[in-house]
N, C-alpha and C positions, 0 to 999 in steps of 0.2 A: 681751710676756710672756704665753706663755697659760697658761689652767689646765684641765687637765681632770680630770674625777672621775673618781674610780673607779667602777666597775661593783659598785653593791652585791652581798655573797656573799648566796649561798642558801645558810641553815642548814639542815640534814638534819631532817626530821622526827624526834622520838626514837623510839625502840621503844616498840611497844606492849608494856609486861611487865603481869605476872598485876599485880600493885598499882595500877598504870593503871588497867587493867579492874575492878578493885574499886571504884576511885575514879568512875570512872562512873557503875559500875551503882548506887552509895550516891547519886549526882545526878542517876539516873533515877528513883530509888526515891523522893526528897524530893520532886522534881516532879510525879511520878507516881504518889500514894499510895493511888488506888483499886486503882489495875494494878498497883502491889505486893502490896497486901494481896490480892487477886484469885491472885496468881503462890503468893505465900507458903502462902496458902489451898488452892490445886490443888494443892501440892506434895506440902504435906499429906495432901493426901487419897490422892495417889500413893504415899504413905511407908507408910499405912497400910491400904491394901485391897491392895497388891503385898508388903508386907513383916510384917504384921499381924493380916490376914484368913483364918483358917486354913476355908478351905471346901474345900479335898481331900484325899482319901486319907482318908474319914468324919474329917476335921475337925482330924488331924493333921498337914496341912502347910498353909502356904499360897505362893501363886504363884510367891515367888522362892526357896522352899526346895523346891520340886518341881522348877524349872527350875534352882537351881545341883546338887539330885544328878543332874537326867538331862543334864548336860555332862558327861560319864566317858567313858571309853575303852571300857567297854563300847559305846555307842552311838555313839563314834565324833564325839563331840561337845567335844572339850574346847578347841575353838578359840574357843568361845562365852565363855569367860571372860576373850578379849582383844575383844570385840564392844564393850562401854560404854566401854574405856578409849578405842581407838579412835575411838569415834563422839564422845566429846569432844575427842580431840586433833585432828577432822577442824573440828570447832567453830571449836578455837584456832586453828588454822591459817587459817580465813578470819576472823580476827579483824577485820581490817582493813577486810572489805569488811560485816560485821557493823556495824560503829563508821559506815563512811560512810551505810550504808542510811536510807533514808527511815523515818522509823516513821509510819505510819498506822494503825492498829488496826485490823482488819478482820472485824464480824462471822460473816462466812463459817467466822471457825475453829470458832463456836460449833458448824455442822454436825458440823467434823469432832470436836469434843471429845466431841458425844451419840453420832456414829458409833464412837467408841473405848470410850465407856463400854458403849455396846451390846454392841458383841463381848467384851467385859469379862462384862457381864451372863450373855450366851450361855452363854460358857465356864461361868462356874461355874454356871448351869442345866446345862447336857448335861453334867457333870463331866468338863471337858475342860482341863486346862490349859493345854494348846498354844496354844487360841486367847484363852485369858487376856493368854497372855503376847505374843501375838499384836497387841491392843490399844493395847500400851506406846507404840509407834512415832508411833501414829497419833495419840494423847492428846497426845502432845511434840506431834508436827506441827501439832495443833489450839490447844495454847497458845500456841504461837511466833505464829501467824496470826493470832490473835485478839489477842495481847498487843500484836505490834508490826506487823502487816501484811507483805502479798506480798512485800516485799523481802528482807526479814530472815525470811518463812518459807523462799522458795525457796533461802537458803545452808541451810536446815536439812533439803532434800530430802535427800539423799543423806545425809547423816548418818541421818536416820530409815528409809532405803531401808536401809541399811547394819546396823540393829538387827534387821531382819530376822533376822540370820546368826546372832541367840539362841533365834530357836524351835529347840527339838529335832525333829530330822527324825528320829529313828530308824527311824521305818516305811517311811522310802524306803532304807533296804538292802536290803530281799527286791527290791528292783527294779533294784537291781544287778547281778546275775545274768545279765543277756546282757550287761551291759559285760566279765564275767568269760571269759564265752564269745566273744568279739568277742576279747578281748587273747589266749587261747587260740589261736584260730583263725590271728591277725596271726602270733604266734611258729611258728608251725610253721610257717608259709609262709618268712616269714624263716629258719629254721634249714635249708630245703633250701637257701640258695644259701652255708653254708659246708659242707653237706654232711656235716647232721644229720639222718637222717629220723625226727622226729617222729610218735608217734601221739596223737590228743586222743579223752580220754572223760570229753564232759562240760568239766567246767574242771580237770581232768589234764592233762598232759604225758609221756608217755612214750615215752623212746627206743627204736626199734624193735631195735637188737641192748641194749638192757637195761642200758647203764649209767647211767639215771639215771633216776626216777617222781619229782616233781613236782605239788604241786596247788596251783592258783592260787587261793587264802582272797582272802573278802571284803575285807581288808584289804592286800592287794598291789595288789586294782585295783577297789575298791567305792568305798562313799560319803565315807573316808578321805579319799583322794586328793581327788577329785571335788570335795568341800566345801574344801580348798584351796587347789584350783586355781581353783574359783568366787570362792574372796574375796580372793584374790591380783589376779585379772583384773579386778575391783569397783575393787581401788583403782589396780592400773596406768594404766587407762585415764581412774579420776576425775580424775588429777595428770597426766594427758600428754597426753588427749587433750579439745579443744575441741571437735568436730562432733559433736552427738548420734547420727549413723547410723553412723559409725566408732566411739562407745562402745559402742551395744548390738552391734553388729556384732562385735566382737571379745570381749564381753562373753558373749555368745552363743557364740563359739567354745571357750570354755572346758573345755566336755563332752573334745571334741576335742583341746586339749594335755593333758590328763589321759591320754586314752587315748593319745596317743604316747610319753608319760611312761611309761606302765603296761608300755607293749607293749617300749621299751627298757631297760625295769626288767628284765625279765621274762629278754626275750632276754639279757641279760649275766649271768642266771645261767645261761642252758643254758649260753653259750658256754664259763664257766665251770667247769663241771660237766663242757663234753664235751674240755674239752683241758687245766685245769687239776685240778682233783680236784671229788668227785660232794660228800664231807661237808662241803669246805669250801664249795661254792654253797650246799648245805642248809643251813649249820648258819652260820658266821663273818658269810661273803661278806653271804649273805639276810638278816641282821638288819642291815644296814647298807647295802642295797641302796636305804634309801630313798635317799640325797644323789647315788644316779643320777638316781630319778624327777625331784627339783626341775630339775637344769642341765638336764635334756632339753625339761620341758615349759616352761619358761620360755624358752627359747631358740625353741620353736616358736611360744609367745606372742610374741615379739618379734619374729620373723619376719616372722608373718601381719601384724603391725602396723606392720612395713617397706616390704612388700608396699603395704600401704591406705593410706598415708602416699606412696608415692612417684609422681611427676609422671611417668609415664607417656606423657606427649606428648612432655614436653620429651627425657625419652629413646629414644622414637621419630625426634624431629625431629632427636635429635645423630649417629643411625645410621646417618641418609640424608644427613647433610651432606658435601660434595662436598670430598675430601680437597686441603689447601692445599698447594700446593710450599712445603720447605721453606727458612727464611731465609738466603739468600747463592746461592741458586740461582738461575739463571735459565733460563728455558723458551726454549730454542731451535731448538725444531720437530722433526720430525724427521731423521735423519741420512739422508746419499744419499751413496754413492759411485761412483765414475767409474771407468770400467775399459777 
């Protein structure tokens, strides 16, 4: 009679839930009660010179009341008010590998935390808030390092890379303007071959027998677009793609599915305009013409990412391989007949 055992089960790890994570961080904090009080301490002082500190605008704003009014739609910024949710839930998201990391402490961050407070400093000398808010990123990235060392800073890269996307650029619109003239130039070429001829002045559009004038506004193909196809391409590639020269590489691309976004934004209104009616491209059509730009340039983001991704030898190697008879065949040379 034999006996055998069973094969002990492997119980599942539980989820990490936000209670978890509290429960931790409250048996990091008991352990660790200089470097909490240290965390607790900087927090503070982040609470209070970013939310507190009223040094602009002669002394009526400070840092994060100048930087939440210049995320508006006048400048074309209001995407920056999902920048911090994000950048924590990019956090949460590596929770797991947060919780395994090494903690070692590592003085180094104390560089970057004097390097953040400097540009901090900077800012509110040159009365500059831009690079106030500039700072913020870089202060996180230096108490991460310093509180818990290299491992557990480098999950916080890209989240702090990522905070970025809260300074207001509004002064990079005036430099928008040959992207304007760039998506100008693309549609006319494309509208001769349905056999529109186009004339461009400037970032105008006009049809040469006169049924339709057009002007291409900063906001059809400026820093709008641009700024979301930049941070669209930020996180497609942080979640999909592992090789660093294929993330900046497509990451870098970005400029570029904006502009074929812009330029097939653009073109479906002539097309519009020259075969279906001129008010409805100007007026219906054109305010809703954004949820063209997004499927076009995201589809050309995935593209190019198709492209960079795909094994290239092996579909070389399947091109040239030497066609198999098929099964139940047999190869019986060639035929001769007798006459």
């Amino acid at each position: 009679m034999s006996t055998e055992t069973a094969p002990p089960t492997v119980q599942p790890e539980p989820a990490i839930t936000f209670g978890a994570v509290l429960a931790r961080f409250g048996k990091w904090c008991g352990a660790n009660v200089r470097a909490a009080l240290l965390l607790a301490g900087g927090g503070g002082v982040l609470v209070y010179f970013y939310g507190f500190f009223y040094c602009f605008r002669n002394g009526d704003e400070t840092t994060a009341l100048w930087a939440s009014r210049a995320w508006n739609s006048e400048n074309n910024q209001e995407h920056s008010w999902f920048v911090l949710p994000i950048a924590f839930y990019l956090l949460w998201h590596h929770r797991e590998r947060l919780r395994s990391a090494r903690k070692e402490p590592s003085d180094w961050g104390l560089a970057w935390l004097l390097g953040g407070v400097l540009i901090f400093i900077a800012g509110v000398r040159m009365i500059d808030a831009r690079t106030a808010v500039l700072s913020f990123p870089v202060i996180v990235y230096g108490w991460a390092l310093y509180l818990w060392g290299r491992e557990v800073a480098r999950v916080f890269i890209f989240p702090c890379l990522f905070m970025l996307f809260m300074v207001p650029v509004g002064g990079l619109v005036q430099g928008t303007v040959s992207l304007q003239l760039l998506v100008s130039e693309s549609v006319k070429v494309l509208s001769m071959f349905i056999g529109v001829r186009v004339e461009t002045i400037g970032t105008s559009l006009r049809a040469v027998d006169g049924s339709f004038n057009f002007d291409i506004a900063e906001g059809c193909s400026g820093i709008r677009s641009l700024m979301a196809m930049v941070t669209l391409s930020a996180l497609y590639v942080h979640f999909t793609q592992r090789e660093t020269w294929k993330q900046w590489t497509i990451f870098a691309g970005s400029v570029l599915f904006a502009l074929i976004g812009n330029v097939g934004r653009v073109f479906s209104v002539v097309v519009v305009a020259r075969f279906i009616d001129e008010k409805l491209a100007g007026g219906l059509y054109h305010d809703y013409s954004g949820f063209i730009f997004f499927p076009i340039a995201v589809g050309a983001m995935l593209g190019f990412a198709k492209l960079l991704n795909t094994d290239w030898r092996a579909v070389a190697a399947e091109a040239v391989k030497p066609e198999r008879p098929s099964p139940g065949k047999k190869n019986r040379g060639p035929i001769s007949y007798d006459y």
